[in-house]
N, C-alpha and C positions, 0 to 999 in steps of 0.2 A: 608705248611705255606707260605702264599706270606711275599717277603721281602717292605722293606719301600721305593723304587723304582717303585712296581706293583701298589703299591695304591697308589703312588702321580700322578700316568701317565694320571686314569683316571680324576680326578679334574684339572689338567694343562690342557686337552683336552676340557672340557668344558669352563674352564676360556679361553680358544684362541679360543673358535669357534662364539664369539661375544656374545650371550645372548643379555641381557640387552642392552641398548642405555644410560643408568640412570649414571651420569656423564664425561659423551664423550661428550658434548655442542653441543649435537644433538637430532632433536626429530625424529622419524620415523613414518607417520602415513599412513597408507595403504602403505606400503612399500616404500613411499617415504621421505629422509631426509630432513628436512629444517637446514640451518647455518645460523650462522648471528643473524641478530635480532629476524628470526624465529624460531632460534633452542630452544626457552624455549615453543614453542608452544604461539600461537596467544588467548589472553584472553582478555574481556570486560568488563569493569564497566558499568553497564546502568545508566541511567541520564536524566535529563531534562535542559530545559533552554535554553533561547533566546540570552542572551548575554553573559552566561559563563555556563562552564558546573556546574550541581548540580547534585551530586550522589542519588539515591535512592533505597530504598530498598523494601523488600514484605512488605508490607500492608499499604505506605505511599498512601496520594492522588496525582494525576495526573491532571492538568487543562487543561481542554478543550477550547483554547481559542477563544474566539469570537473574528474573524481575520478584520482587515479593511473592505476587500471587502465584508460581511454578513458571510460566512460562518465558519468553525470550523476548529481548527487544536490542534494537541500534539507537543508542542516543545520537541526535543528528545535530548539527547546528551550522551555521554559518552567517559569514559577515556579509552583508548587503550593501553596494555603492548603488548611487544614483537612482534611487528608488523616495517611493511615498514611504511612510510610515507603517501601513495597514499591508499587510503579503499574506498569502498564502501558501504552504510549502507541500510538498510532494517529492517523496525521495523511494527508492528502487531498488533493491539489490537483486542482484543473479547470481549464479555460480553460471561461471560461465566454463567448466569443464562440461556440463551439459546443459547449459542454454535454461537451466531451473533461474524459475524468481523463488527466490527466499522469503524474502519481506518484500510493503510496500502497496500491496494490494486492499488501500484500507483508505479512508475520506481523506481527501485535504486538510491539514490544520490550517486555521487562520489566526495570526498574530501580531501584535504591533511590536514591535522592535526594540529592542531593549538597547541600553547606552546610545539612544539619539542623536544622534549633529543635526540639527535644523541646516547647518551651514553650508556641511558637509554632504549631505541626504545622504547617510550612513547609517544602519545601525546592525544590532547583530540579535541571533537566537541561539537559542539552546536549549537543550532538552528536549525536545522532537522526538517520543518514542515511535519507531517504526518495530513494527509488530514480525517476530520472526514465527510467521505461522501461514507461510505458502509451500511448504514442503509438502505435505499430504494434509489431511484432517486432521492428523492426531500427532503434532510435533512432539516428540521423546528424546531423552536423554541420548540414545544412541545417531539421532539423527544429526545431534548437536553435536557432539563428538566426533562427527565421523566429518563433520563440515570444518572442525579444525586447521586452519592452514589454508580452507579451500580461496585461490582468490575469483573476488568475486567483482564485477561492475556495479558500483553505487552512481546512480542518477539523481543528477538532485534540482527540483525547477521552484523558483521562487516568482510568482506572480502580484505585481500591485495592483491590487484589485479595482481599487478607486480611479487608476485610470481609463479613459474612455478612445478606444479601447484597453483591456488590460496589458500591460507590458510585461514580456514574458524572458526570464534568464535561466538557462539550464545549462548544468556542466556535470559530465561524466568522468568519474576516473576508476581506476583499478585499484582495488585496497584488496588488504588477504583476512582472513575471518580469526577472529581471536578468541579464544577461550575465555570464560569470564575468572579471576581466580578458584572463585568456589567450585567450580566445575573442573578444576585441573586435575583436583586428586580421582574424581567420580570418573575423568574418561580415561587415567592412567588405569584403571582395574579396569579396563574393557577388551 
């Protein structure tokens, strides 16, 4: 018969050989730790918006906006938990009726975070033009028009650069392609 000594050795042995990471105020991923503001791991609210962020979610619409110079863009934005200051963003659309990327195919922007929490490691973007000019070479009015309605997958990864390695959050959802207003009346004549 083992005494109450034999069987507590082996549970104290497992409890000290680390297990878990799950509240030590660290996250582990691919075998490396992050502290600080990345130790809850780096996550993303996706969003839109030109002059502040707006949250959204799967199946709202997305406006395609008809930009000064003639062409098309997705204001992109989103709120940032548990991150540094400094990110980098990358966002993606597809029409995923036929597997096309729309926008998205253009550098990373890098930015520092507007309405910061030190406290919090919070902050948010906006205004992120993603370029709607992966359709062919020469994006037209009729291509934009006929993309009306279409829904589409926006990917969106937000990187803190400054971490070593970089910490990386990406979230996808399904949103449907919106008309900009000025272009309402230009696709009803089509």
């Amino acid at each position: 018969m083992r005494t109450m000594p034999q069987l507590l050795l082996p549970l104290l042995l497992l409890a000290c050989s680390g297990g878990s990471d799950e509240g030590t105020g660290d996250t582990a991923v691919d075998s490396v730790v992050y502290t600080g503001c990345l130790a809850d791991g780096i996550a993303v609210d996706p969003g839109t918006g030109s002059d502040s962020y707006v949250g959204i979610q799967d199946g709202d619409d997305i406006v395609m906006v008809h930009g000064p110079q003639g062409g098309w863009h997705i204001d992109v934005g989103g709120r940032v938990n548990h991150t540094e200051e400094l990110v980098s963003i990358e966002a993606t659309f597809t029409n995923l009726a036929d597997g096309t990327l729309i926008a998205g195919d253009q550098v990373e922007s890098r930015v520092a975070l507007v309405n910061w929490d030190d406290t919090g490691c919070s902050g948010d973007f906006y205004g992120q033009r993603i370029f709607v000019d992966d359709i062919n070479s020469n994006v037209g009015q009729d291509d934009i028009c006929a993309l009306d309605g279409a829904e589409l997958e926006m990917t969106l990864t937000v990187t803190a650069i400054e971490a070593d390695p970089p910490a990386v959050a990406e979230t996808t959802l399904k949103v449907f392609a919106a008309l900009d207003p000025a272009d309402v009346p230009e696709c009803a004549n089509r």
